[in-house]
MARTORSE-518541 format. One line per 8 residues: their letters; for each residue x, z, y of C-alpha. Coordinates in nm, 4 decimals. Layout:
N
a	X Z Y  ...
This chain:
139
xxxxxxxx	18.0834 15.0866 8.8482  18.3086 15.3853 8.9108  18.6237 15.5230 8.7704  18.6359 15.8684 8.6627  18.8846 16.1047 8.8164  19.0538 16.1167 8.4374  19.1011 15.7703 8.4194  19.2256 15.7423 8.8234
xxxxxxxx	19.4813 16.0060 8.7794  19.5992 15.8942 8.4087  19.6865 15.5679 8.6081  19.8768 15.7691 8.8634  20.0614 16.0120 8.6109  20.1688 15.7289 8.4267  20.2890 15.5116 8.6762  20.4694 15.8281 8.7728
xxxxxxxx	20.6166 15.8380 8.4398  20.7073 15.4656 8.4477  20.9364 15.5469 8.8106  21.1243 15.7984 8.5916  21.4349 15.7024 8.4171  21.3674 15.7090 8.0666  21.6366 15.8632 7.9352  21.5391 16.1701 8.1361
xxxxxxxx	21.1898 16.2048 8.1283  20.9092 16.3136 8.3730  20.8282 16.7088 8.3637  20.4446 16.7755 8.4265  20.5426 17.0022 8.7629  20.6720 16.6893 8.9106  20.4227 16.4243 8.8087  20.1635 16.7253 8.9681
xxxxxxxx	20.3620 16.7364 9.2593  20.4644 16.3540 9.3741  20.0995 16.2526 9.2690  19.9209 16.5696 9.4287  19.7205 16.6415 9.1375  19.6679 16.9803 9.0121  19.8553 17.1387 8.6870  19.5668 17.2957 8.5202
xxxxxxxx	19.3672 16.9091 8.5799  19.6645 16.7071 8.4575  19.6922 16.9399 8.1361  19.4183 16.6901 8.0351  19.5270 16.4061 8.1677  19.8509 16.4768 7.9682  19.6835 16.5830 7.6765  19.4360 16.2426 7.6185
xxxxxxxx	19.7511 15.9954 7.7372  19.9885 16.1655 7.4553  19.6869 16.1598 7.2045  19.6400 15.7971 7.2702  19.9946 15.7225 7.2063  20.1456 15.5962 7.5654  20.3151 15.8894 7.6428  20.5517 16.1338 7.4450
xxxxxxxx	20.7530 16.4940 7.5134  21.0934 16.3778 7.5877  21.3371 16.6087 7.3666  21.0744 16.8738 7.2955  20.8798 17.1164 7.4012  20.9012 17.2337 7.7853  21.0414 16.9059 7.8238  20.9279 16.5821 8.0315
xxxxxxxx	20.6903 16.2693 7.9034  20.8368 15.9244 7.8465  20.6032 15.6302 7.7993  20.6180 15.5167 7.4212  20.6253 15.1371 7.5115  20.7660 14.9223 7.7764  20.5568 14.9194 8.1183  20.4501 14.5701 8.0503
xxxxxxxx	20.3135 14.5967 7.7313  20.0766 14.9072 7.8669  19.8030 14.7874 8.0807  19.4783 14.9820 8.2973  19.2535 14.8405 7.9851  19.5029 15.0775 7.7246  19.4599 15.4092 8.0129  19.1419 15.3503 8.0384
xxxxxxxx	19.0894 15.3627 7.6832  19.2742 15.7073 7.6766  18.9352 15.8694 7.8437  18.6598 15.6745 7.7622  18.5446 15.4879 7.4667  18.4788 15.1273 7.5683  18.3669 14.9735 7.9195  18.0060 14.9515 7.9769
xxxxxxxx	17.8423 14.8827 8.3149  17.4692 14.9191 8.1771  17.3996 15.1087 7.8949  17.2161 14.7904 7.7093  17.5141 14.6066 7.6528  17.7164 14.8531 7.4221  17.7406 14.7740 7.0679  17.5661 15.1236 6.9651
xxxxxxxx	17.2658 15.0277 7.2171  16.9302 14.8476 7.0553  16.6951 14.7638 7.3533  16.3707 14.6280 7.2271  16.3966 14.3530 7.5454  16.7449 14.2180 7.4173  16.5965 13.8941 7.3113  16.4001 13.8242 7.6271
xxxxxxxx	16.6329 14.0143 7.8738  16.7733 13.7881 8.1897  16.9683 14.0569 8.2968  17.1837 14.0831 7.9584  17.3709 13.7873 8.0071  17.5142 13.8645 8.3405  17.5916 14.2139 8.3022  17.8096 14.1058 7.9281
xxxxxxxx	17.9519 13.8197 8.1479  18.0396 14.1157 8.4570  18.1674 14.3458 8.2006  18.4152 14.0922 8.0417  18.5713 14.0169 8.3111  18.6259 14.3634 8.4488  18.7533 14.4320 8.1049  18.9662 14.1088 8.0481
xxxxxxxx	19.1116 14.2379 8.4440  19.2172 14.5734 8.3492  19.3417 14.4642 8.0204  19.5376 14.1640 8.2146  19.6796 14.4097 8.4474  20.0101 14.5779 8.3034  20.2224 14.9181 8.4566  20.5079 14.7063 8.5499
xxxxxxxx	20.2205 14.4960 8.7721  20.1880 14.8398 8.9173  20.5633 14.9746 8.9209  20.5885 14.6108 9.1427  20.3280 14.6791 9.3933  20.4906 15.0629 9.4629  20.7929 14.9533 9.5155  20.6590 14.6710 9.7761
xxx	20.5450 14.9581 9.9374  20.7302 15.2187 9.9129  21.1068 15.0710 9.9675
């Protein structure tokens, strides 16, 4: 399994939103800048993270983003979510997807039981998890 771009970056624009003071807010120029992504990519990024509801314009237009919740009630599973419908690591196991072996599949069992617990991880893991490890690192 690999992460999109989208969903790496949404991670990294909103834990650079999270470092921000909140009463302030986080202009896109800066979030492009500290997390070297480019402007006309994170237009996107921005775009899907307000439309899912974790981030917001801070006093208006040509203003910065705030998160709309606390960093530990947002977690990877809720950013994740911003860009892509569900988590599945084989196509047979989403909800949409009849496979005529289902019933007499050995495989099906593992790959659910892999892709629970990759999602029950990233839904597990919270912002302020991450805002924790930066700082470790970056004193």
């Amino acid at each position: 399994m690999k992460l999109n771009t989208k969903i790496r970056y949404g991670v990294r624009a909103m834990l650079e939103i999270a470092l921000t003071d909140p009463l302030l807010g986080t202009f896109q120029k800066d979030i492009a800048i500290n997390q070297d992504i480019s402007n006309r990519y994170l237009d996107h990024i921005i775009a899907a993270l307000k439309t899912s509801g974790l981030i917001t314009t801070f006093r208006g237009r040509k203003s910065g983003y705030i998160l709309t919740r606390k960093p530990s009630e947002i977690s990877l599973y809720d950013i994740y979510k911003a860009f892509e419908p569900d988590i599945n690591i084989v196509d047979c196991i989403a909800i949409s997807h009849h496979c005529e072996r289902e019933l007499k599949c050995a495989t099906l069992k593992p790959w659910t039981e892999l892709n629970d617990i990759i999602t029950n991880y990233l839904k597990n893991k919270s912002l302020e998890e991450l805002l924790q490890i930066h700082k470790e690192i970056n004193p």
